[in-house]
C-alpha positions as CSV (number, residue, x, y, z in Angstrom):
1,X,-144.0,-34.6,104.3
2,X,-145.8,-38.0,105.5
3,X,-147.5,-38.0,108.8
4,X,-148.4,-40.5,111.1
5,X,-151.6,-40.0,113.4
6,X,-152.5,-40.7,117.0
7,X,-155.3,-40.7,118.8
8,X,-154.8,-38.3,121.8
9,X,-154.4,-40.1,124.9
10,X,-150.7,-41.0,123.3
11,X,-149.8,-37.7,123.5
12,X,-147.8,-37.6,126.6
13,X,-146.6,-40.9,125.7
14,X,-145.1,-40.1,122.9
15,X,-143.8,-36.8,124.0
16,X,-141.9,-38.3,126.8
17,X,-140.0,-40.9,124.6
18,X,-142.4,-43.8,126.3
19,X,-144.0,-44.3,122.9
20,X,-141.7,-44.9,119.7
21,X,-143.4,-47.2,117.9
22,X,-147.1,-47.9,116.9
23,X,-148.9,-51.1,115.7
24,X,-151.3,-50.7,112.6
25,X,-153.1,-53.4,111.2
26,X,-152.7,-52.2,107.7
27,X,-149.6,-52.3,105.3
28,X,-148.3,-48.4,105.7
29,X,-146.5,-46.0,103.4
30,X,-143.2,-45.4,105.1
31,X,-140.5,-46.9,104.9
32,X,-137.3,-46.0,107.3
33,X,-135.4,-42.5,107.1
34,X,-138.4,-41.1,105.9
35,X,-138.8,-37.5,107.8
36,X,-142.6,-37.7,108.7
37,X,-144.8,-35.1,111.7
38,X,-146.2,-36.9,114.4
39,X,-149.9,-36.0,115.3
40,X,-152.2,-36.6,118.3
41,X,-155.1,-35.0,119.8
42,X,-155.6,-33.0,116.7
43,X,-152.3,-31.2,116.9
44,X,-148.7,-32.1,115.3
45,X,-146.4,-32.6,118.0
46,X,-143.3,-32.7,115.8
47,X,-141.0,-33.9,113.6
48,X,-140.0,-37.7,113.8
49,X,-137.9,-40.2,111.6
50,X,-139.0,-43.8,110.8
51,X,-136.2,-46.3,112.2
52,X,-138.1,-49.5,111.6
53,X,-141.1,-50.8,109.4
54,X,-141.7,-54.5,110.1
55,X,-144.5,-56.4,108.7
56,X,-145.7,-59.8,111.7
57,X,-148.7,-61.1,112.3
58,X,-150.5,-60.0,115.8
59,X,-149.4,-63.5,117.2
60,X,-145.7,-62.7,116.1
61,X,-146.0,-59.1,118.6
62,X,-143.3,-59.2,121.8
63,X,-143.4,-57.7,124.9
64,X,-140.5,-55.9,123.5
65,X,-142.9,-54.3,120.7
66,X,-145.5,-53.8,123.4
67,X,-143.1,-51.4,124.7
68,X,-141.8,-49.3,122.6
69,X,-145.8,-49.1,121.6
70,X,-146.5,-47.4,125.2
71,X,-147.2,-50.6,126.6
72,X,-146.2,-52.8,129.8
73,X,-146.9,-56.0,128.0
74,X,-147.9,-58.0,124.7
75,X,-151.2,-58.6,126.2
76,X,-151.9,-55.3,127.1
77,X,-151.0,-54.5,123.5
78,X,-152.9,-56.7,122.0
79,X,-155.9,-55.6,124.4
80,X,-155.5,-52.3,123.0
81,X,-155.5,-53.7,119.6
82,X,-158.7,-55.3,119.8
83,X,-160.3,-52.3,121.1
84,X,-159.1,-50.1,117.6
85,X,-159.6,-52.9,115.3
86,X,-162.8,-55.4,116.2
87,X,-162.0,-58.5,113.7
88,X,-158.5,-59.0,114.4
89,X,-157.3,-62.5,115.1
90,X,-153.7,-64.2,116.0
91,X,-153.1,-64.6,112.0
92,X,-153.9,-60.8,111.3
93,X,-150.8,-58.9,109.5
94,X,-149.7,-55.9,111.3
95,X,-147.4,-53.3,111.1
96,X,-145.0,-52.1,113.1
97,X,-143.8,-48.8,112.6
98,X,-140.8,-47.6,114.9
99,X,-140.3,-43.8,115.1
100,X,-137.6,-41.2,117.0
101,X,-139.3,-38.2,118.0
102,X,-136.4,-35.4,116.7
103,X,-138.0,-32.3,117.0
104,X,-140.9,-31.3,119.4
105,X,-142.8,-28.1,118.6
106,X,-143.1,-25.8,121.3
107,X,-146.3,-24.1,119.8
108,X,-149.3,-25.4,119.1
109,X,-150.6,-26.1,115.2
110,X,-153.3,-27.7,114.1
111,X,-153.7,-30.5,112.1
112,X,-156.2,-28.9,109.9
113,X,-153.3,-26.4,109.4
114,X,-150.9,-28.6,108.7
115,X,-150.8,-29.1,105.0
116,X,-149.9,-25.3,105.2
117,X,-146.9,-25.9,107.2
118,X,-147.9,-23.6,109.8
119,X,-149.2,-20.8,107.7
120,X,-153.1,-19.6,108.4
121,X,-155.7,-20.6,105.9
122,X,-156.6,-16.8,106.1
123,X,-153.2,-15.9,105.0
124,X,-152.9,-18.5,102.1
125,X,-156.5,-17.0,101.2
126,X,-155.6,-13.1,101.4
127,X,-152.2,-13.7,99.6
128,X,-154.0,-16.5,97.0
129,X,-156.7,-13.5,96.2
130,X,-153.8,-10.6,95.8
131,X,-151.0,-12.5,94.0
132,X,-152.7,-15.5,92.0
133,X,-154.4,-15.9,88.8
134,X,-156.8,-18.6,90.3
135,X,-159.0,-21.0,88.7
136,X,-162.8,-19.9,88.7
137,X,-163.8,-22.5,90.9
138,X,-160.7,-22.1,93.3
139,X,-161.4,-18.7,93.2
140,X,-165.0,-18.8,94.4
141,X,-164.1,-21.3,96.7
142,X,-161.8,-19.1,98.8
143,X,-163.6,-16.1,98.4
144,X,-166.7,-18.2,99.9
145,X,-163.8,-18.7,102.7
146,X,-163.1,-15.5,103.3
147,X,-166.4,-14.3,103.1
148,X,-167.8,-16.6,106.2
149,X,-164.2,-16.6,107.8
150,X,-164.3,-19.9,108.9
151,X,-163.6,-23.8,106.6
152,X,-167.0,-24.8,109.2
153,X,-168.7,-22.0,107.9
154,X,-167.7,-22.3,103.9
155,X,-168.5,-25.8,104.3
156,X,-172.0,-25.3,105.3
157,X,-172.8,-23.0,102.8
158,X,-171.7,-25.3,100.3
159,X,-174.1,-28.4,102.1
160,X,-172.2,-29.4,105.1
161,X,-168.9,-30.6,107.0
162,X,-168.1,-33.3,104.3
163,X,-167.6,-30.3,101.6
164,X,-164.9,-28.9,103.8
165,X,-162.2,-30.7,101.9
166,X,-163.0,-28.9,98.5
167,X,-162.0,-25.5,100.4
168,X,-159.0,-27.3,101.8
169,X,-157.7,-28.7,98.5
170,X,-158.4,-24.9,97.2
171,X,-156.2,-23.8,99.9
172,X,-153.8,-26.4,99.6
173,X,-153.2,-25.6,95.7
174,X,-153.1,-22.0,96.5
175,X,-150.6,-22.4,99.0
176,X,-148.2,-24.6,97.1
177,X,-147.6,-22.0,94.2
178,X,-147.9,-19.4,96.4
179,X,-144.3,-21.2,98.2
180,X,-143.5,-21.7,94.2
181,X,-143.3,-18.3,93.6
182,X,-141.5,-17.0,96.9
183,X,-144.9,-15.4,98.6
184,X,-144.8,-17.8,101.1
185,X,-142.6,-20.5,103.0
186,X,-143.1,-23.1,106.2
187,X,-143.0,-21.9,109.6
188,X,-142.7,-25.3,111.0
């Protein structure tokens, strides 16, 4: 499933129905009926679908897009874009995305956990060690997670934060044959 990310202070806004749209200033991969999770604040809030994907340029935005962004007016919108994006100018090529928020989730995941579908990395590690034939590097790499208990920790002991996404793709492999093979399924 795609996903379509927010910083957090649109949390309320889009949880409330006041933000159903969202301007990007980059051509996206969705098109509309696509079933994608909203995220914002580093949590998904839900399951939306994609209504609209329109491609403009920044001089072509309305105060009706400025709305369904979250905002009172074009110029506020375009304030807002400026702040996200520093060399944007009236002939810039945006994208709006409109969205319908269809299901919100009424507990908490995180977006780190997400590409599990709910399901803890410890889980997908226990069950990956007990009912896999992993590959040796997989295998050391989520035994390295178990071990210090945390992806921070792993990731350290491998030489920092930005070797957190080899345990993560570990995890992510394990998971998906282990929802192959019937050991697992989503919880979202």
């Amino acid at each position: 499933m795609k996903n379509l990310k927010f910083n957090g202070r649109y949390k309320e806004l889009i949880l409330n129905g006041k933000k159903r749209a969202t301007i990007r200033v980059r051509k996206v991969n969705l098109t509309p009926g696509d079933e994608i999770l909203l995220h914002s604040g580093g949590y998904v809030l839900g399951r939306a679908l994609i209504k609209k994907v329109e491609e403009k340029s920044l001089s072509e935005l309305t105060d009706e897009d400025a709305q369904k962004d979250g905002f009172k007016t074009r110029n506020e919108l375009i304030n807002a874009l400026k702040k996200h994006y520093k060399n944007i100018n009236p002939d810039t090529k945006v994208t709006v995305v409109e969205f319908e928020l269809k299901e919100r989730f009424d507990r908490q995941i995180l977006s780190a956990d997400f590409p599990y579908e709910g399901n803890s990395p410890i889980e997908i590690a226990e069950m990956a060690m007990k009912h896999l034939d992993l590959s040796e590097r997989d295998k050391k790499l989520i035994e390295l997670f178990l071990k210090a208990g945390s992806l921070r920790k792993a990731s350290y002991k491998l030489g920092g934060l930005n070797k957190r996404y080899m345990i993560r793709e570990a995890l992510r492999r394990a998971y998906e044959e282990l929802k192959a093979r019937g050991f697992m399924k989503p919880r979202l």
